[in-house]
C-alpha positions in Angstrom: 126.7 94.7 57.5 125.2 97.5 55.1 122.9 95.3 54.0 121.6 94.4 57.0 121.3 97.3 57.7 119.4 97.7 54.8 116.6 95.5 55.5 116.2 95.7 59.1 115.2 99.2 57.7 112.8 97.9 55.7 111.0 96.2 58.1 110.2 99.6 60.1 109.6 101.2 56.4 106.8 98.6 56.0 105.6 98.9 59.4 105.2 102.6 59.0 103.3 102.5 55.3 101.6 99.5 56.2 102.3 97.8 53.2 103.6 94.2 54.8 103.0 93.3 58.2 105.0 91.3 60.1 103.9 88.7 62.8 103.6 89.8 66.2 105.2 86.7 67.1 108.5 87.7 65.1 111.7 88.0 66.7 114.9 88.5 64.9 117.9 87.1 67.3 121.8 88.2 66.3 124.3 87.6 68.1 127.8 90.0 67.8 131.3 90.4 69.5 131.6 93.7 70.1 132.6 96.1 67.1 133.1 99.6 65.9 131.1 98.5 62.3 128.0 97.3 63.8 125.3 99.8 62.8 124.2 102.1 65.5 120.4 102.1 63.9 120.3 98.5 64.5 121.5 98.8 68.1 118.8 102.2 68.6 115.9 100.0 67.4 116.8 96.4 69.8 116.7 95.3 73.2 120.1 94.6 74.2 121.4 91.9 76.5 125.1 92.0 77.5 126.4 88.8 78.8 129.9 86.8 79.9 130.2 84.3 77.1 131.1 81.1 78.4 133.7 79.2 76.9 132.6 77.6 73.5 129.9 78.6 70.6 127.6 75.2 71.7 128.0 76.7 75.4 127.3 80.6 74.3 124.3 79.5 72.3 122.6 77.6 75.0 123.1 80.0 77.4 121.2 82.4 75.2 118.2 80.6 74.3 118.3 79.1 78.3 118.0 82.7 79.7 114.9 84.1 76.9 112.5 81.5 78.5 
């Protein structure tokens, strides 16, 4: 987790000194059960969607993907 941290800071460290830029089109989807070790700045920086999880990963995953369309 620190070091994804670690570069999801980057990318607003490169946005900010204009050194790279990312696609507009980018989108960065994780998925997480919910924990006390999941960094906060990640969370402060995202769009959040809280959901049921159906039963299954194959089920959970669909379901995701189904509702961003």
């Amino acid at each position: 987790m620190p070091q994804l941290e670690k570069i999801i800071e980057a990318f607003n460290d490169d946005i900010i000194e204009g050194e790279l830029p990312i696609n507009p089109t980018f989108r960065l989807i994780l998925t997480s059960m919910p924990c006390a070790y999941f960094p906060v700045s990640i969370l402060q920086n995202s769009v959040k969607l809280t959901t049921e999880p159906p039963k299954g990963i194959k089920a959970n995953m669909m379901k995701t993907y189904v509702e961003m369309t």
